[in-house]
Every structure is written in structure tokens, then in C-alpha cells.
C-alpha positions as CSV (number, residue, x, y, z in Angstrom):
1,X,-7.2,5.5,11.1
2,X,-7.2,6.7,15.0
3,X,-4.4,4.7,16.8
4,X,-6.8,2.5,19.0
5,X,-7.8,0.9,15.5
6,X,-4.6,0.7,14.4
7,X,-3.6,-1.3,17.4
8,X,-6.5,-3.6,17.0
9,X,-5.9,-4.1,13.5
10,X,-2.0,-4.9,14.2
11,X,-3.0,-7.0,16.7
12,X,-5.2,-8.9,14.6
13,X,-2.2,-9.7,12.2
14,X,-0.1,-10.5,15.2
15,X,-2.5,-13.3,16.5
16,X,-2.9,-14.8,12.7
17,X,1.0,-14.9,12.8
18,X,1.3,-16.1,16.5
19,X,-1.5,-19.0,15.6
20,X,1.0,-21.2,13.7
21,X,4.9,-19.2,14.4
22,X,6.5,-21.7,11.7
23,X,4.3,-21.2,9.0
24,X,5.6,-17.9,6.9
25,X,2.0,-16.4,5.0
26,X,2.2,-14.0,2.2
27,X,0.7,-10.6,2.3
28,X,-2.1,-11.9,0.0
29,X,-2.9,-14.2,2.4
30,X,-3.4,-11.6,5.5
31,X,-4.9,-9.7,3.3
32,X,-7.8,-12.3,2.7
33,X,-7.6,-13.3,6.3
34,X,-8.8,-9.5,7.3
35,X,-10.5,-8.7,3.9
36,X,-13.5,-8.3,6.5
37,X,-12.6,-6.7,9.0
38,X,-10.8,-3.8,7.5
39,X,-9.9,-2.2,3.8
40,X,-7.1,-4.0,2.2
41,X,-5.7,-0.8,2.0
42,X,-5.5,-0.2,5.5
43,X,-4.2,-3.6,6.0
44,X,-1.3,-3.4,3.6
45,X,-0.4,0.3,5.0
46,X,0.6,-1.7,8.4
47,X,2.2,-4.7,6.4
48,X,4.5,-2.3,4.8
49,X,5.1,-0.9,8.2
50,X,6.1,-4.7,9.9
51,X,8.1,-4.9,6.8
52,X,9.9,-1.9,7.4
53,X,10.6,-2.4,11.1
54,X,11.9,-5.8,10.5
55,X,14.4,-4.8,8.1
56,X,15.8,-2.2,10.1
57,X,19.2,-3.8,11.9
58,X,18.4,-2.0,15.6
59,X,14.7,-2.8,15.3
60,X,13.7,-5.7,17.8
61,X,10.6,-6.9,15.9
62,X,8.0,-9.5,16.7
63,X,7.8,-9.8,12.8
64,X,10.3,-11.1,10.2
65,X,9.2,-10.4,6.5
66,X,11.1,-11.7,3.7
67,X,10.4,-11.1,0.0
68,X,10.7,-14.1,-2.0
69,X,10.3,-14.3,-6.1
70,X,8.5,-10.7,-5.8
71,X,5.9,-12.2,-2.8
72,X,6.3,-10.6,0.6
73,X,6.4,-12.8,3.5
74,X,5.9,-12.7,7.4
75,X,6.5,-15.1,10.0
76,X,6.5,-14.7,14.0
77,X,9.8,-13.7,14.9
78,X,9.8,-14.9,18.5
């Protein structure tokens, strides 16, 4: 995927999270928010990535992603 998509896509899952910052969705749910726009395995490529950079202690990231009973989670962080 060329970077320009890549920052669309990202921003895509930025604006679903930005939408409603107190709500936490599950990657299922992102998933089937963007299952149009691109391949769910494109998707979850840059979900692993937010998940990543938000559990990395110097990372300042506009995501926080929690896993809960095996179900990762990501919220707004800002």
C-alpha cells in the first residue's frame, strides 16, 4: 500500500475514533466500519500498528488500545 493510502486509510480510523472520543470500539468493529473502503487485511495491518505505538512508554499516541477478554480495543487518546 503507497503511503498516501496509508495516510488516508489511518485517517479514516482516526475520524471514526475522534467521532465519539469516550466510546472504546473493538477492532471488529473498524473493521466493519471500513470493510468498504479497503481489505480487512489492510485495515488490521495499521490496527496492529496503533496498537503497537500506543503501548510503547515514549510513544505520544493519538490512540490508546487495550486488549480486554482476548478483544482489542481503541479509543481517542486526546
Amino acid at each position: 500500500m503507497s503511503k498516501s493510502k496509508q495516510q488516508a486509510l489511518l485517517q479514516e480510523i482516526t475520524g471514526i475514533l475522534k467521532k465519539d472520543p469516550g466510546r472504546m470500539y473493538s477492532r471488529e468493529e473498524i473493521l466493519n466500519l471500513l470493510s468498504e473502503m479497503k481489505s480487512d487485511a489492510e485495515i488490521d495491518r495499521l490496527l496492529a500498528e496503533l496498537e503497537v505505538a500506543s503501548s510503547m512508554k515514549e510513544s505520544r499516541s493519538d490512540v490508546y488500545a487495550t486488549c480486554r477478554g482476548g478483544t482489542v480495543y481503541y479509543k481517542w487518546n486526546r
